[in-house]
PDB file as gemmi writes it, atoms N, CA and C in Angstrom:
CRYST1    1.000    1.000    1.000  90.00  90.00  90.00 P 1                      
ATOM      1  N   UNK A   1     104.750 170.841  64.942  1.00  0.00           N  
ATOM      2  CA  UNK A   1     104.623 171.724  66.083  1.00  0.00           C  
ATOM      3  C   UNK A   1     103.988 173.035  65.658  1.00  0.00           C  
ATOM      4  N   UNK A   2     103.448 173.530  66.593  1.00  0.00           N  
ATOM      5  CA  UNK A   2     102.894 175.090  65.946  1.00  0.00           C  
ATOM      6  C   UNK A   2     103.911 175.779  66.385  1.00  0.00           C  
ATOM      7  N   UNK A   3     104.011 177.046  66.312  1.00  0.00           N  
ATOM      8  CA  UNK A   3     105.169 178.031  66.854  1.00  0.00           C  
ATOM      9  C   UNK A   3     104.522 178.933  67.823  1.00  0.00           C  
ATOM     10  N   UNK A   4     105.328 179.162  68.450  1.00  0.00           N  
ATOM     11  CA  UNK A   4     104.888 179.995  69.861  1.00  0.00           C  
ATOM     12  C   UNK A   4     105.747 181.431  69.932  1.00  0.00           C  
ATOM     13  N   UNK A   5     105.325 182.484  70.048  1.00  0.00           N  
ATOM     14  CA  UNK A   5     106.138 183.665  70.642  1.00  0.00           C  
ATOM     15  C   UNK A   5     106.596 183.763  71.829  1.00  0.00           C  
ATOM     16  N   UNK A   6     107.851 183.787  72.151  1.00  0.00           N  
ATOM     17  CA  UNK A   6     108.469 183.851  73.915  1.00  0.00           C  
ATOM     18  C   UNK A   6     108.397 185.501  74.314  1.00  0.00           C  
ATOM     19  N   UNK A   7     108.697 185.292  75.585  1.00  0.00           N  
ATOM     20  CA  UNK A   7     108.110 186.817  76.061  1.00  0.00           C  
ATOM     21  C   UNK A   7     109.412 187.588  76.199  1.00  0.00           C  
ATOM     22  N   UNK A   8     110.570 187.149  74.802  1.00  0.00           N  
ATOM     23  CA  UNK A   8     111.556 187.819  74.373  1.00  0.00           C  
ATOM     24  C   UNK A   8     111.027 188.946  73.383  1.00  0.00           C  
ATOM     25  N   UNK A   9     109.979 189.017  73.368  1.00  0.00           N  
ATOM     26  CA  UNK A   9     108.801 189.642  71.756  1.00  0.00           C  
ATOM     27  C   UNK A   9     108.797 191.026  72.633  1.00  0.00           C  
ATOM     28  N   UNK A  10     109.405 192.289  71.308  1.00  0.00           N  
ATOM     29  CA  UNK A  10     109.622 193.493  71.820  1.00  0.00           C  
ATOM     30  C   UNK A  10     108.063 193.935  71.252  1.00  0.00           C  
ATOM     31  N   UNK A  11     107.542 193.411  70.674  1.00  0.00           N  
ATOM     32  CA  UNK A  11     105.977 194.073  70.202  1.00  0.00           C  
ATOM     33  C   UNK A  11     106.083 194.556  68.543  1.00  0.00           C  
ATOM     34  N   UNK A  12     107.057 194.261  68.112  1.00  0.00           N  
ATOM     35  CA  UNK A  12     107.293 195.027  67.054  1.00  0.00           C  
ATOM     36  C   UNK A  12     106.206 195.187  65.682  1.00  0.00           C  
ATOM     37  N   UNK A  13     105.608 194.147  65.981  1.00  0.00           N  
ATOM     38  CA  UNK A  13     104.297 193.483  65.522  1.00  0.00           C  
ATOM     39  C   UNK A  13     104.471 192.916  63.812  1.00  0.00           C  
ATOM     40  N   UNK A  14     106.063 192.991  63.525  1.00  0.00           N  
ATOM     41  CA  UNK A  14     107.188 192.069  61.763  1.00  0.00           C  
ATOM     42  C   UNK A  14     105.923 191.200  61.776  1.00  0.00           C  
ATOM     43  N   UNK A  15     105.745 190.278  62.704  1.00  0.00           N  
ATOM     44  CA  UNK A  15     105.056 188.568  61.976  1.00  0.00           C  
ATOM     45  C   UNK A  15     103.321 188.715  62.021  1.00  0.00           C  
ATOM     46  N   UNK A  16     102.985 189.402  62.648  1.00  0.00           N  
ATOM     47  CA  UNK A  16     101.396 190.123  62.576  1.00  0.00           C  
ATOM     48  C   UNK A  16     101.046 189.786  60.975  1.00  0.00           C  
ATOM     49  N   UNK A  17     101.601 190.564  60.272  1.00  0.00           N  
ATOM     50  CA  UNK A  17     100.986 191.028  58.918  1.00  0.00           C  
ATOM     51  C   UNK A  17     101.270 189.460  57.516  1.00  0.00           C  
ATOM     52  N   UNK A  18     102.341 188.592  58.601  1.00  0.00           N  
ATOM     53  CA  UNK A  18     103.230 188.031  57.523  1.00  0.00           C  
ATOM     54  C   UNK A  18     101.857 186.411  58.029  1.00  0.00           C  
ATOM     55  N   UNK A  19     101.542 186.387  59.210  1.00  0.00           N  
ATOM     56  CA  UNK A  19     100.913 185.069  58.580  1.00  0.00           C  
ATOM     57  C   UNK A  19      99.611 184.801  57.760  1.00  0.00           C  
ATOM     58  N   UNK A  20      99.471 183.979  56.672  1.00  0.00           N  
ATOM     59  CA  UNK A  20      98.311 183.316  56.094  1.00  0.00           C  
ATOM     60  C   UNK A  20      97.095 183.099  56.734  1.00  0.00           C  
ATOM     61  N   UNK A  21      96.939 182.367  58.415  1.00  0.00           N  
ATOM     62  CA  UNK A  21      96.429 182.118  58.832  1.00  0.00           C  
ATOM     63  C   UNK A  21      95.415 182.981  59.529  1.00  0.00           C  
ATOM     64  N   UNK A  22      95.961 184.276  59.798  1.00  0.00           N  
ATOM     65  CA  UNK A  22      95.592 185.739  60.641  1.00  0.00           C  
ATOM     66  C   UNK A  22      95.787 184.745  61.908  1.00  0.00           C  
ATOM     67  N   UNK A  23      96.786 184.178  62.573  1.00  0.00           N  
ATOM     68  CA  UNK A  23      96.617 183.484  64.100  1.00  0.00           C  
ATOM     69  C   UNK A  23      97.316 184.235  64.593  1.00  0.00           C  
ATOM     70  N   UNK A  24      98.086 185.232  64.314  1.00  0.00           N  
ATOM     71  CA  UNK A  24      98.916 186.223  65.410  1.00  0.00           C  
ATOM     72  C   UNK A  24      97.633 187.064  65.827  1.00  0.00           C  
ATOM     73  N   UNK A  25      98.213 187.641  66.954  1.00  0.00           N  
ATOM     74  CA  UNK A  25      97.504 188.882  67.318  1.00  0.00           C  
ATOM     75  C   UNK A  25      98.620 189.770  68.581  1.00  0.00           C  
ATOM     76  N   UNK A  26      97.883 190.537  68.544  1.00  0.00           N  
ATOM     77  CA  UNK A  26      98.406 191.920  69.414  1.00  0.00           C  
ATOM     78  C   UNK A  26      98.142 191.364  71.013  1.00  0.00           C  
ATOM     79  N   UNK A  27      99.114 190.961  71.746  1.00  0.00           N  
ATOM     80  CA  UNK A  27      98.797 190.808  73.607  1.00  0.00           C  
ATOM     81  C   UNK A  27      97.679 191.421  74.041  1.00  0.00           C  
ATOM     82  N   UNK A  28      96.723 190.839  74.463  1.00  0.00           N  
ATOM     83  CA  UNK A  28      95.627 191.308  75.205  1.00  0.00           C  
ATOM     84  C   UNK A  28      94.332 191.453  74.347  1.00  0.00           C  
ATOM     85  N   UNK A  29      94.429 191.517  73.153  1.00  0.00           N  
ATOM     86  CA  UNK A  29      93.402 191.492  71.675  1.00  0.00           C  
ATOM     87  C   UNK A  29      92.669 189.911  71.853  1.00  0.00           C  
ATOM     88  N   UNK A  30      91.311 190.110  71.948  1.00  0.00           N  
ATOM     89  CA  UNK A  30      90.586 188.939  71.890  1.00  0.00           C  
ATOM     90  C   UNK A  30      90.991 188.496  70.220  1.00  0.00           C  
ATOM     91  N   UNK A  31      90.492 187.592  69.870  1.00  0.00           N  
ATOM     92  CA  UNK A  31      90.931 186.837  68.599  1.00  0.00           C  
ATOM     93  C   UNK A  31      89.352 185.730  68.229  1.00  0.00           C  
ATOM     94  N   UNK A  32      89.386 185.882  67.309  1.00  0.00           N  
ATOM     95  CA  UNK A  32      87.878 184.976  66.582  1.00  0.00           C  
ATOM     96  C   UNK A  32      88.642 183.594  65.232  1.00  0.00           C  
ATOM     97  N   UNK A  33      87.770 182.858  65.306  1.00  0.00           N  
ATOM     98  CA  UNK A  33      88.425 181.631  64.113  1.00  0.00           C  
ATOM     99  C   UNK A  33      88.054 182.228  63.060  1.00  0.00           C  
ATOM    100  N   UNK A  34      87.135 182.860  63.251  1.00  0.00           N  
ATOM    101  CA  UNK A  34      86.575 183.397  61.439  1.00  0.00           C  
ATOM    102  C   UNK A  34      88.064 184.622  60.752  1.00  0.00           C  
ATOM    103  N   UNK A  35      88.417 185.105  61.799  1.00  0.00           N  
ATOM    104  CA  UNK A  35      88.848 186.301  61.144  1.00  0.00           C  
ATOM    105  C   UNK A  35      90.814 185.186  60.285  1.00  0.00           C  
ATOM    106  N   UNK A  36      90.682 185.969  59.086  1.00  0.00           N  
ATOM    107  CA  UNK A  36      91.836 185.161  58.150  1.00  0.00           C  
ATOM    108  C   UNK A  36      91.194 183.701  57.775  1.00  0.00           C  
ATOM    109  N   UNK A  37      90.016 183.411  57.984  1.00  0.00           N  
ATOM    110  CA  UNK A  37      89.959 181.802  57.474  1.00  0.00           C  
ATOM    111  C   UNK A  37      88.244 181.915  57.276  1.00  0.00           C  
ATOM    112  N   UNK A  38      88.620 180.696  56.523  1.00  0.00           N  
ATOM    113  CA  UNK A  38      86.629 180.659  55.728  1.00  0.00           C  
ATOM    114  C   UNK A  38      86.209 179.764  56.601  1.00  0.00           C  
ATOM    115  N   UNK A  39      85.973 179.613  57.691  1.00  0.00           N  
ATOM    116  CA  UNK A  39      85.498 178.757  58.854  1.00  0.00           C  
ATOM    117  C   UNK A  39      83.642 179.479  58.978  1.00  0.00           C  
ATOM    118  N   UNK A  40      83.206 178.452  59.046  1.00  0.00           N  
ATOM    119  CA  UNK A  40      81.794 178.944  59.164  1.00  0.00           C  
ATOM    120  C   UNK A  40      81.046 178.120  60.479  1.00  0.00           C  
ATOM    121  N   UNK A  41      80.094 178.492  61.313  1.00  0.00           N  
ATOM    122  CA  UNK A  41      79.164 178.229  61.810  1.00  0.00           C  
ATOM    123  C   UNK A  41      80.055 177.857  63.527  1.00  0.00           C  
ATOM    124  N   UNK A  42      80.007 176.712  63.883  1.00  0.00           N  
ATOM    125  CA  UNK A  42      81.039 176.026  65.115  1.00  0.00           C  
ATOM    126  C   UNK A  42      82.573 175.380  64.535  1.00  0.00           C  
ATOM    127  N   UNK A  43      83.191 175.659  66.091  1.00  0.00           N  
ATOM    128  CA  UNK A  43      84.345 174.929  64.923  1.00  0.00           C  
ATOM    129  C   UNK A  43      85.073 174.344  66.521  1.00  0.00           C  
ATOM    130  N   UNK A  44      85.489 172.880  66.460  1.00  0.00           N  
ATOM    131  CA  UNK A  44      86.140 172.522  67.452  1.00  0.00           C  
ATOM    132  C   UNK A  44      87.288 172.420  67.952  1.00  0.00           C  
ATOM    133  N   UNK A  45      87.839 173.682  68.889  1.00  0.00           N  
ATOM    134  CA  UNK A  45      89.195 173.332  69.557  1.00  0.00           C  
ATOM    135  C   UNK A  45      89.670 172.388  69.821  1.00  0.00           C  
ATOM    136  N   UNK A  46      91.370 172.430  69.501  1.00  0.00           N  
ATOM    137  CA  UNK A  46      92.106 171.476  69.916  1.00  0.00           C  
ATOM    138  C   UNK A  46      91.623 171.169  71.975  1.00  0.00           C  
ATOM    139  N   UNK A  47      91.356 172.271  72.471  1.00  0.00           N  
ATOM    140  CA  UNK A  47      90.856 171.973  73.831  1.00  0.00           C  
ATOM    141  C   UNK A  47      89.590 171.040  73.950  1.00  0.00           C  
ATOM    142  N   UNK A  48      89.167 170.686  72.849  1.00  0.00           N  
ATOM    143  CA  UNK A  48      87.289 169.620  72.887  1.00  0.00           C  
ATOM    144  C   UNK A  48      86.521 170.394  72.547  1.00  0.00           C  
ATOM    145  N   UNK A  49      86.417 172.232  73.401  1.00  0.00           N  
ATOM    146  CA  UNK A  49      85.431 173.189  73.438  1.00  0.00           C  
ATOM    147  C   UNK A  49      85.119 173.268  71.411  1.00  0.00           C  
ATOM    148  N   UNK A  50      83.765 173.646  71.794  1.00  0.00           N  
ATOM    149  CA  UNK A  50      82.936 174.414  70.449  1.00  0.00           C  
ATOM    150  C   UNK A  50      82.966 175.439  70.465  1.00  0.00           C  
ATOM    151  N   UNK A  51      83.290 176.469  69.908  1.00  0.00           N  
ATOM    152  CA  UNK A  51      82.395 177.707  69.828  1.00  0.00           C  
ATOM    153  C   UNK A  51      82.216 178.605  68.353  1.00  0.00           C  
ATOM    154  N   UNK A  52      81.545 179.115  68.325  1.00  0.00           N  
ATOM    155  CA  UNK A  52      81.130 179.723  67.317  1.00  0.00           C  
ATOM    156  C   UNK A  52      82.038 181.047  66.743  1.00  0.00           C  
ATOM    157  N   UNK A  53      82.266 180.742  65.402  1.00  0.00           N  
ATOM    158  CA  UNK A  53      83.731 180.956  64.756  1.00  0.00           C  
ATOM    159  C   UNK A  53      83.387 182.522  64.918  1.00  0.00           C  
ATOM    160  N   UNK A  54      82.558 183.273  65.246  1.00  0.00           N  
ATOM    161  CA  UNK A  54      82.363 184.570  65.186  1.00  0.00           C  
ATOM    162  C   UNK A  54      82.326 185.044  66.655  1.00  0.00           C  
ATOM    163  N   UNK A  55      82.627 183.872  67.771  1.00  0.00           N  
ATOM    164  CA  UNK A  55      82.619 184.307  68.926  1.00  0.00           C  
ATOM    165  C   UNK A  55      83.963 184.855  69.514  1.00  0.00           C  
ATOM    166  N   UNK A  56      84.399 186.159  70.327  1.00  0.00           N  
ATOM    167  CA  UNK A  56      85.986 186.635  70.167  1.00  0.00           C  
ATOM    168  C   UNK A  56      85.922 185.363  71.984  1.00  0.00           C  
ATOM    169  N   UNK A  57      87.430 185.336  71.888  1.00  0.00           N  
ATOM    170  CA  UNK A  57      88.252 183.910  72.359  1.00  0.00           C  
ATOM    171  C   UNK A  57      88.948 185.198  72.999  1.00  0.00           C  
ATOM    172  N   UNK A  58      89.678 184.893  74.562  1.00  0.00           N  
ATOM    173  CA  UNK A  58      90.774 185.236  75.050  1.00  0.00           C  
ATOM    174  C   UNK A  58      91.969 185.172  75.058  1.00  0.00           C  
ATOM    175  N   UNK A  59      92.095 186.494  74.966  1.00  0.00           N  
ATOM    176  CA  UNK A  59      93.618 186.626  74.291  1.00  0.00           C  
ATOM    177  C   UNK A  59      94.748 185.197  74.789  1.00  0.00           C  
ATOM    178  N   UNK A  60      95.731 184.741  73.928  1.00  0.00           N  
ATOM    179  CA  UNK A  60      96.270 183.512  74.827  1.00  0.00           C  
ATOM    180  C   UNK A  60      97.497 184.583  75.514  1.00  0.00           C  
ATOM    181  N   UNK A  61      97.591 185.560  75.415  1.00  0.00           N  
ATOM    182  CA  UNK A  61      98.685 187.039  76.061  1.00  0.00           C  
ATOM    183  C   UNK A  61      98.544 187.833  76.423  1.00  0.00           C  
ATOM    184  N   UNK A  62      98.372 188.263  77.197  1.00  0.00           N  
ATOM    185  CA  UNK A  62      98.022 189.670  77.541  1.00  0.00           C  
ATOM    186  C   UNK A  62      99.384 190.785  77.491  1.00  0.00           C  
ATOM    187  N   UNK A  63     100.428 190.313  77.734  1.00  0.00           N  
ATOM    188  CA  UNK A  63     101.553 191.302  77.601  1.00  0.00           C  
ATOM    189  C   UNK A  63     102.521 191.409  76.218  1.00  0.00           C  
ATOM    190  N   UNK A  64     102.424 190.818  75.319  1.00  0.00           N  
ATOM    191  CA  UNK A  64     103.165 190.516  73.935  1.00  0.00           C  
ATOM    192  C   UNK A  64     102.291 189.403  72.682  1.00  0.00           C  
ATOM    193  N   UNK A  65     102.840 189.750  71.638  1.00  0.00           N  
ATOM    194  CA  UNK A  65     101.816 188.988  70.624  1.00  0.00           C  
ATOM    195  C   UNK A  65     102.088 186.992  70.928  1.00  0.00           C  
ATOM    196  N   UNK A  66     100.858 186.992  70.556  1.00  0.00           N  
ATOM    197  CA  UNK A  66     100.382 185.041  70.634  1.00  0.00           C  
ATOM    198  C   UNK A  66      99.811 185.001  69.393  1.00  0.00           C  
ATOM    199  N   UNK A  67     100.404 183.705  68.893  1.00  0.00           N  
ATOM    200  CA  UNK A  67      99.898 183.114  68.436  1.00  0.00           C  
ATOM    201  C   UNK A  67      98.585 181.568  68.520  1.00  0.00           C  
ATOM    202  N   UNK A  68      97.384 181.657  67.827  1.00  0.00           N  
ATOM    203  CA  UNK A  68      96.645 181.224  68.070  1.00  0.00           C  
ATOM    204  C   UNK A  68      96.762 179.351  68.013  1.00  0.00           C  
ATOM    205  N   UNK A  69      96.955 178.498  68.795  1.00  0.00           N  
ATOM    206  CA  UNK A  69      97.579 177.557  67.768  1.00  0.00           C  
ATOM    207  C   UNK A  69      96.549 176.789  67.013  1.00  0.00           C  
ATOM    208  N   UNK A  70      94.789 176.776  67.288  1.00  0.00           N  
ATOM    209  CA  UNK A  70      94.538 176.505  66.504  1.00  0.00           C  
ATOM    210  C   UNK A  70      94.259 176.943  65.328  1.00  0.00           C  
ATOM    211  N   UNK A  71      94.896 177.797  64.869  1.00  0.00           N  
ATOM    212  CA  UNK A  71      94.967 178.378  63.428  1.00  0.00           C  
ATOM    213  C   UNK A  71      96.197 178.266  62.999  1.00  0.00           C  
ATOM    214  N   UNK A  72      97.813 178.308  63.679  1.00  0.00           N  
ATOM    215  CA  UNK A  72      98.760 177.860  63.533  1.00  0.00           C  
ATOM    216  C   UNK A  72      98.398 176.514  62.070  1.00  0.00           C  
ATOM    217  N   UNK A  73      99.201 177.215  61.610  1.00  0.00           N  
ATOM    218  CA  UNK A  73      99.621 175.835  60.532  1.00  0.00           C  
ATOM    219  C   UNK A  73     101.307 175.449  60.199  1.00  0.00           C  
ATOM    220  N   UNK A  74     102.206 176.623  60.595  1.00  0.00           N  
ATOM    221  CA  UNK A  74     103.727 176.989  61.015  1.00  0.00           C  
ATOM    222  C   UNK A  74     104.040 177.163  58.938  1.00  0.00           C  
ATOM    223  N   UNK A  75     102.845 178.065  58.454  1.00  0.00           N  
ATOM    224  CA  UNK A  75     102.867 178.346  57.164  1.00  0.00           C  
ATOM    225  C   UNK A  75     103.164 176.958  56.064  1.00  0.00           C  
ATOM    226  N   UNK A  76     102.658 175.799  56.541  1.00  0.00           N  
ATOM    227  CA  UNK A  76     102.520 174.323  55.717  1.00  0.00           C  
ATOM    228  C   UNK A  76     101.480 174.951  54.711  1.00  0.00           C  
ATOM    229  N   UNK A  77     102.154 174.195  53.106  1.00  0.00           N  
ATOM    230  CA  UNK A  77     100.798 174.750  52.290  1.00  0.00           C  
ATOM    231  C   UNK A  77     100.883 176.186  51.354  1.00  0.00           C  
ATOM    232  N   UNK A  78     102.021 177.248  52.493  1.00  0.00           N  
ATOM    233  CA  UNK A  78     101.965 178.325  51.984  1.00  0.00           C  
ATOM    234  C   UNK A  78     103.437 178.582  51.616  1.00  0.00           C  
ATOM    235  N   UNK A  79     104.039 178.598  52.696  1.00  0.00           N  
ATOM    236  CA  UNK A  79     105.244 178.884  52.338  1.00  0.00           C  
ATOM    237  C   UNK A  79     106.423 177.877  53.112  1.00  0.00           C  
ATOM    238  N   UNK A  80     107.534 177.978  52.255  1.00  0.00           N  
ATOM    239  CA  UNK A  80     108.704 176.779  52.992  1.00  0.00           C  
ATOM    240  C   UNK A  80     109.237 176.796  54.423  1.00  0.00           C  
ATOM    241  N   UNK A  81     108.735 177.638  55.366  1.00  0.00           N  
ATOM    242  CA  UNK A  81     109.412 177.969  56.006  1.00  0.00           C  
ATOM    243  C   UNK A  81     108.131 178.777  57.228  1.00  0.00           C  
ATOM    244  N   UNK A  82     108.306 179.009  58.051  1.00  0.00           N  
ATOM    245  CA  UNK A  82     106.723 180.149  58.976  1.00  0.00           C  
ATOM    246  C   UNK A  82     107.173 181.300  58.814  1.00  0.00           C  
ATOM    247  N   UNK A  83     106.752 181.986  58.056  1.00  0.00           N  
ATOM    248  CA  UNK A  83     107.160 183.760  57.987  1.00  0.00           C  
ATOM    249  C   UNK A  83     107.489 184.292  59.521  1.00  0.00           C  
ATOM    250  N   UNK A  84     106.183 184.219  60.405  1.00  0.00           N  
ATOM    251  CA  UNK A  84     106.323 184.729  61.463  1.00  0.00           C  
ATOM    252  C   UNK A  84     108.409 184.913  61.714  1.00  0.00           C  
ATOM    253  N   UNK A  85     108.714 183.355  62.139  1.00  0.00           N  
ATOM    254  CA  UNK A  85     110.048 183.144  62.418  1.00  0.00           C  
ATOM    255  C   UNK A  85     110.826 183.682  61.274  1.00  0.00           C  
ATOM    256  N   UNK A  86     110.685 183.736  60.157  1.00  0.00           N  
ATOM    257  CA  UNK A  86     111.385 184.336  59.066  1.00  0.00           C  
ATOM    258  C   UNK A  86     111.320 185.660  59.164  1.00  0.00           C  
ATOM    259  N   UNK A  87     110.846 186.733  59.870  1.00  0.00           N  
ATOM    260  CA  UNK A  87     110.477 188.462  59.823  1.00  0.00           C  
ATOM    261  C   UNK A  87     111.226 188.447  61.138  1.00  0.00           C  
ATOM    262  N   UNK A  88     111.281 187.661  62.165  1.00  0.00           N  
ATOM    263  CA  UNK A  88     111.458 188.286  63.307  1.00  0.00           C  
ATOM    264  C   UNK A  88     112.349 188.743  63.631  1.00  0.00           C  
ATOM    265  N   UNK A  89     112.817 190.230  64.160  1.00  0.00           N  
ATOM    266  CA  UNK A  89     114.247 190.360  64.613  1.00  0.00           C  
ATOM    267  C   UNK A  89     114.621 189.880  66.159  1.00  0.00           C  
ATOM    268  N   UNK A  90     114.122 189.481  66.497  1.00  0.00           N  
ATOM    269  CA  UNK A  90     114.772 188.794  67.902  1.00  0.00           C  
ATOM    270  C   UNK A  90     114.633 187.168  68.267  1.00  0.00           C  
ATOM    271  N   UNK A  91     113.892 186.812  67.078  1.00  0.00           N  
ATOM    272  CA  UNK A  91     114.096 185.368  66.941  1.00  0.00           C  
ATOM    273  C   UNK A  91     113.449 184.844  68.174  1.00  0.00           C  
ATOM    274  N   UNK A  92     111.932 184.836  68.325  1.00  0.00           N  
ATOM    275  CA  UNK A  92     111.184 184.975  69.356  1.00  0.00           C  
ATOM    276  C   UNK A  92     110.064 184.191  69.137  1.00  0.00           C  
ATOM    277  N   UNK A  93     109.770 183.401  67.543  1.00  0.00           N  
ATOM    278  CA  UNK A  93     108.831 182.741  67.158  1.00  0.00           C  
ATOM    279  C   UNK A  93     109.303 181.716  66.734  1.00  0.00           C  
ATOM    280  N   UNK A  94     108.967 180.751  68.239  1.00  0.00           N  
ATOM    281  CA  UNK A  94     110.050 178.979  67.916  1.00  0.00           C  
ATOM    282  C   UNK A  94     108.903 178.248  67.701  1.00  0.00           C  
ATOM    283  N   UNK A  95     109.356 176.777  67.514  1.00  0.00           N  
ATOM    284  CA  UNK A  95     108.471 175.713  67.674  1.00  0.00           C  
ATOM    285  C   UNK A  95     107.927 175.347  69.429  1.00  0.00           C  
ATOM    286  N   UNK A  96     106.716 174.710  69.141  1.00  0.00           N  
ATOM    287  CA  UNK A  96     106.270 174.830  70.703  1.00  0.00           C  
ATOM    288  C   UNK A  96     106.718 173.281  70.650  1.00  0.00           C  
ATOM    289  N   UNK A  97     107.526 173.341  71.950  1.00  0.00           N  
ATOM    290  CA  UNK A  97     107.884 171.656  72.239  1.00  0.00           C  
ATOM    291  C   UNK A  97     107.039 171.185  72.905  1.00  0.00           C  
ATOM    292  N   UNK A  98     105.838 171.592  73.372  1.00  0.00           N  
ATOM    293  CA  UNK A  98     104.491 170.777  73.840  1.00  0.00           C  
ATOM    294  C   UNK A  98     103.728 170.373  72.756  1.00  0.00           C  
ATOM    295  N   UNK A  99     103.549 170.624  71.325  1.00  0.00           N  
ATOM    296  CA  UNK A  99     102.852 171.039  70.551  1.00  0.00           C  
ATOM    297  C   UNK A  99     103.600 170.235  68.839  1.00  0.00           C  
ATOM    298  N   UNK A 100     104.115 169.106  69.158  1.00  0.00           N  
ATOM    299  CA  UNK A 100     104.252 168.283  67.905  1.00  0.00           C  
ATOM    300  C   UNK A 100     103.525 167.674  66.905  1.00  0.00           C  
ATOM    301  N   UNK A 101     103.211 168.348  66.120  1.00  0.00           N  
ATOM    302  CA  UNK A 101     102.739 168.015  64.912  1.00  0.00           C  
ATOM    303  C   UNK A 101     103.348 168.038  63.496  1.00  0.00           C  
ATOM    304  N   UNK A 102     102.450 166.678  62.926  1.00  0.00           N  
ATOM    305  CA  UNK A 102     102.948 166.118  61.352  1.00  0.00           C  
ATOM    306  C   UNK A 102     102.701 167.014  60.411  1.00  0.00           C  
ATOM    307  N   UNK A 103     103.477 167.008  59.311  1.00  0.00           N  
ATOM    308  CA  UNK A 103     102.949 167.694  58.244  1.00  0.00           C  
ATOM    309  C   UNK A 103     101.530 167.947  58.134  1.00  0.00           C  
ATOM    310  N   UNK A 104     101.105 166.152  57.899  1.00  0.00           N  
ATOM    311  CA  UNK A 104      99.831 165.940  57.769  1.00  0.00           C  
ATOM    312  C   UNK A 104      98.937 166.252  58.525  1.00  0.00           C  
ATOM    313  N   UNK A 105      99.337 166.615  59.512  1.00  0.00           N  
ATOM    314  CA  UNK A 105      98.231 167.566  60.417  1.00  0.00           C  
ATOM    315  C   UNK A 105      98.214 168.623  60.126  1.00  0.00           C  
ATOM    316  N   UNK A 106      99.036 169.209  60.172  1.00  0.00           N  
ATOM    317  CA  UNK A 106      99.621 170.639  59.446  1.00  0.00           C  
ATOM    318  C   UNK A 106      98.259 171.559  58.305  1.00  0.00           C  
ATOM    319  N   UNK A 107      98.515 170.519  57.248  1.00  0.00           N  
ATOM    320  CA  UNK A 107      97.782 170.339  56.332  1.00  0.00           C  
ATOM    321  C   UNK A 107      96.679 170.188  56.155  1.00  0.00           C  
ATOM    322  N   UNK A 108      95.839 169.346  57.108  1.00  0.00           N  
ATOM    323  CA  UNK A 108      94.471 169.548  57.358  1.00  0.00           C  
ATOM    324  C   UNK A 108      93.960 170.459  57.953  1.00  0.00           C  
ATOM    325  N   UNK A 109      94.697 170.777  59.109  1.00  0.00           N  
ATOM    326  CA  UNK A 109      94.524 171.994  59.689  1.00  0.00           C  
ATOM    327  C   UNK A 109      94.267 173.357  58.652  1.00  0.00           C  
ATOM    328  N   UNK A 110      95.186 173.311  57.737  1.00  0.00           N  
ATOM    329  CA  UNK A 110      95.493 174.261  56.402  1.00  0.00           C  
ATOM    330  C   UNK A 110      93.674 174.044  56.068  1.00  0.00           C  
ATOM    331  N   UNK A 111      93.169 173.126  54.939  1.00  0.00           N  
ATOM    332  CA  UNK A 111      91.910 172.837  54.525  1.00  0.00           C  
ATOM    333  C   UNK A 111      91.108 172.931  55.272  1.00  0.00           C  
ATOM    334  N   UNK A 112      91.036 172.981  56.411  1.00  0.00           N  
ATOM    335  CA  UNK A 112      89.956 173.104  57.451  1.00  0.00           C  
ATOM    336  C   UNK A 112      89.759 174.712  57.630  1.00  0.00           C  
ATOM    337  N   UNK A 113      90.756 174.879  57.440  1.00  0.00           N  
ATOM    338  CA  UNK A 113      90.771 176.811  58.164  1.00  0.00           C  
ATOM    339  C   UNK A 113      90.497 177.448  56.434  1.00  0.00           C  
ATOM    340  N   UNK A 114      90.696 176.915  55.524  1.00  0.00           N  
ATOM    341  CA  UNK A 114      90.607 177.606  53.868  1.00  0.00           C  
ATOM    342  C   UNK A 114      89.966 176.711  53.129  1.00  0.00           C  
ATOM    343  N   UNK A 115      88.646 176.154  53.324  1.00  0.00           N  
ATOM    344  CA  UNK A 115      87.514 175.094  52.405  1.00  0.00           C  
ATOM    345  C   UNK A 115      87.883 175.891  50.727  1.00  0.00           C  
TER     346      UNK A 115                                                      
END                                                                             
């Protein structure tokens, strides 16, 4: 699963700094694939869409931090555990129950976003 922020998120911005991936961002902050990952040229969303890893994407929040999920890796690769959910004080960065994924996805996802 990737992890999702609920709109229990006081802004405090703890899991911002803590993921590998750079997939957090600030509510309302457009967000790019390039930025935190060596992604070059097009790169294809889990939605089908293409776009170009230097193109900024809409915010998935406008009122509290989101996480991106295709950059989500829920810290597989890096660390035992997703920092995000490990920093948070209100315990606001769960697993997304729409959003089940294997290690092994996890993991490619990981190599895909860090060649």
């Amino acid at each position: 699963m990737a992890i999702i922020i609920t709109d229990e998120c006081i802004n405090c911005g703890a899991c911002e700094p803590e993921c590998p991936n750079n997939a957090i961002y600030e509510g309302g902050v457009e967000w790019k694939m390039s930025e935190g990952t060596n992604v070059k040229g097009m790169f294809k969303l889990e939605t089908g869409n293409e776009v170009g890893v230097e193109d900024a994407q809409h915010p998935v929040e406008e009122d509290y931090y989101f996480i991106v999920p295709d950059k989500c890796t829920e810290c597989v690769g890096f660390h035992e555990e997703p920092q995000c959910a490990a920093v948070c004080p209100v315990d606001c960065c769960v697993p997304d129950p729409d959003r089940e994924e294997s290690e092994e996805i996890l993991l490619k996802r990981k190599e895909t976003l860090h060649i």
